[in-house]
N, C-alpha and C positions, 0 to 999 in steps of 0.2 A: 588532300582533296578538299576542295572549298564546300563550304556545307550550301545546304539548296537552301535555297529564299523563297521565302512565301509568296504567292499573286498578290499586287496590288487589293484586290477584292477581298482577301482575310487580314491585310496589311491593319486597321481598327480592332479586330474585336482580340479582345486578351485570349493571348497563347497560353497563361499560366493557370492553375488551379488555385485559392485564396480561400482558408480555411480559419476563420470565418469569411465567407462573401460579402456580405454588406456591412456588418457592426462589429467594432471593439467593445466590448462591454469593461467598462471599471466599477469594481464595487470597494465601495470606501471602506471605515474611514478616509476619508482625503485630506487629512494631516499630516500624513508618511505618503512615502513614494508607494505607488500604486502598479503592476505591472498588467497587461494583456497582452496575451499569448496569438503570434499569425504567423500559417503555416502556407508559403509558397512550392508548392508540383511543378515541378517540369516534363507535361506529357506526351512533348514530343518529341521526335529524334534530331533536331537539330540544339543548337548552345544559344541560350537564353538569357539577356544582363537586366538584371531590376537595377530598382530603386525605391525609396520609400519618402515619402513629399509627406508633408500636414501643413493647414493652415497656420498652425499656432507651435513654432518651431521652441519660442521659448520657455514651451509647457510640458513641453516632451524630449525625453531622449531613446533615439533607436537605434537596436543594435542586431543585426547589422544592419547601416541603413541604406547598402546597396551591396551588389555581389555579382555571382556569376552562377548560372543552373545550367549544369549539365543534362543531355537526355535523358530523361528518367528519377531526374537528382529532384530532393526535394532539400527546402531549408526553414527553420523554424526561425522568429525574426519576433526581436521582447519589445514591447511598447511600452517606458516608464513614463507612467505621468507624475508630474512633479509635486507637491504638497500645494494645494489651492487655497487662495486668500478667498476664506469660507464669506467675505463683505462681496465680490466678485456675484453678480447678479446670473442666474441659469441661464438666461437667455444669450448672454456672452459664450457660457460654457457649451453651448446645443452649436458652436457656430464653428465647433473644433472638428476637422475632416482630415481625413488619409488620403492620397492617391500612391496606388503602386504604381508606378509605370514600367514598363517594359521595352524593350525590342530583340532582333534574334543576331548572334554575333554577327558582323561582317565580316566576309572572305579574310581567310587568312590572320584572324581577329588569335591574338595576345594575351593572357591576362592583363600584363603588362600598360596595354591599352587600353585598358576600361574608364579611365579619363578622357580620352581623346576621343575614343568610340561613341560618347555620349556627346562629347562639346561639337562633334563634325554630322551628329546624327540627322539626316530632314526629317521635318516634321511628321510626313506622310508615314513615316515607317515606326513612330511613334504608339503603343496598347497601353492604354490604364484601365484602372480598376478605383473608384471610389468605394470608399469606408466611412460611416457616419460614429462620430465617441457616443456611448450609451453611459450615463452616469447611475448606476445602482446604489442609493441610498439606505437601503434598509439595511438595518443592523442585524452583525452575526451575530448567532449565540455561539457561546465557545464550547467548545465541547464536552470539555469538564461536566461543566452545569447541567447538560444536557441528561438526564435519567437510562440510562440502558436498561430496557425492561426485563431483554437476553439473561444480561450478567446477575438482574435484581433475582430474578428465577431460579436461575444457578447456585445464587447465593444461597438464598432462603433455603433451597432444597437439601446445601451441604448442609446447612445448619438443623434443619430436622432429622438428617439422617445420622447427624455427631448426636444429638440430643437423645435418637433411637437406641444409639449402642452403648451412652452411657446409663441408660437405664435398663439396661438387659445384660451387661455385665457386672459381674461378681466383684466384692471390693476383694484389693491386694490378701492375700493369706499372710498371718501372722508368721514367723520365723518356726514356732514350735509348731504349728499345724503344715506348716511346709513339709518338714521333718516326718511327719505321721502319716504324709502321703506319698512321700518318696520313699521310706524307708519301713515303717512298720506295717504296712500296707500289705505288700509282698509277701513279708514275715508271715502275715495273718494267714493269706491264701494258702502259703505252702505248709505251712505245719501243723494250723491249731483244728483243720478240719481231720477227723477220722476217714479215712475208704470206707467205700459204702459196703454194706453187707449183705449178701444173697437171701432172699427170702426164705424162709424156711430153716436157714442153715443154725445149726449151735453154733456160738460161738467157741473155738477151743482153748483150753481151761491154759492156763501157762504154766508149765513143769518145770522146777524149779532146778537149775543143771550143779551136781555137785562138782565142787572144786578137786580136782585128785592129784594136782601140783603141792597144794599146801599141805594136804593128810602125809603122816610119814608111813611108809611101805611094810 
């Protein structure tokens, strides 16, 4: 079934979602290759072919820098700009632009044919979307460097609470006072105390028991 085409009258305004909508934003350094990130929606129910155009072709590589969106599909699409000759004056660099363009497959439309599709397309049937480059100069700090007050907190608090406990523990027991708590300890408890005695009571006298094994008969 050939998918439905739009009215000439929505035939201009972009079919697709473009996230960011107006700006790429690059933040330097801009001595290494630099990336920003655009993410294409396809919010409708028919098959949708980009493409991705810039002014300044040999500043940039995009990937991908055309395709196919299914209904519903979305694709994420890398903007590398290339390392800039920092002598290269801003006002050149402000003059760097995107267009996504768009249209919706034709009848019976191929992967196959996404060349042809585009070389036989009329104009009228033609949706962009321009993007202006944002260049962010200011420098990052790196992380490292950066103080974590979280962790500084954390830290500090292990270390009063290690300082806490080695001052409120006891130093190691010597080998022979080990000895006197394991073993004569016990000792102490069970034998060296007397039973109590009942008040009032005499104690009774010890009778002294004769032997009648040894005496002879």
């Amino acid at each position: 079934m050939a998918a439905e085409r739009p009215d000439k009258k929505s035939v201009k305004q972009q079919a697709i979602e473009l996230d960011p909508p107006v700006e790429l934003v690059f933040r330097g350094p801009f001595t290494e290759v630099v990336t920003s990130s655009l993410k294409l929606k396809n919010p409708t129910k028919n098959t949708i072919l980009y493409k991705v155009k810039t002014t300044a072709p040999k500043q940039y590589c995009v990937r991908p820098n055309s395709g196919i969106l299914n209904a519903g599909e979305e694709a994420p699409v890398s903007v590398m700009l290339q390392p800039i000759d920092l002598t290269v004056p801003d006002s050149e660099r402000s003059k760097h632009k995107f267009m996504v363009q768009t249209m919706f497959a034709p009848p019976d439309f191929t992967p196959d044919q996404l060349d042809h599709a585009w070389k036989s397309a009329a104009k009228d049937v033609l949706m962009d979307s321009k993007l202006k480059c944002v260049f962010d100069e200011t420098p990052t700090i790196p992380a490292s460097t950066v103080p974590d007050n979280d962790a500084a907190v954390a830290n500090g608090g292990k270390a009063a609470l290690e300082e806490s406990l080695a001052s409120t523990q006891s130093p190691p027991a010597t080998p022979s006072e080990q000895a006197e708590d394991t073993e004569s300890q016990p000792a102490k408890n069970t034998t060296s105390q007397p039973s109590q005695v009942l008040a009032g009571a005499t104690p009774a006298k010890a009778v002294p028991v004769k032997d009648t094994e040894s005496q002879p008969a």
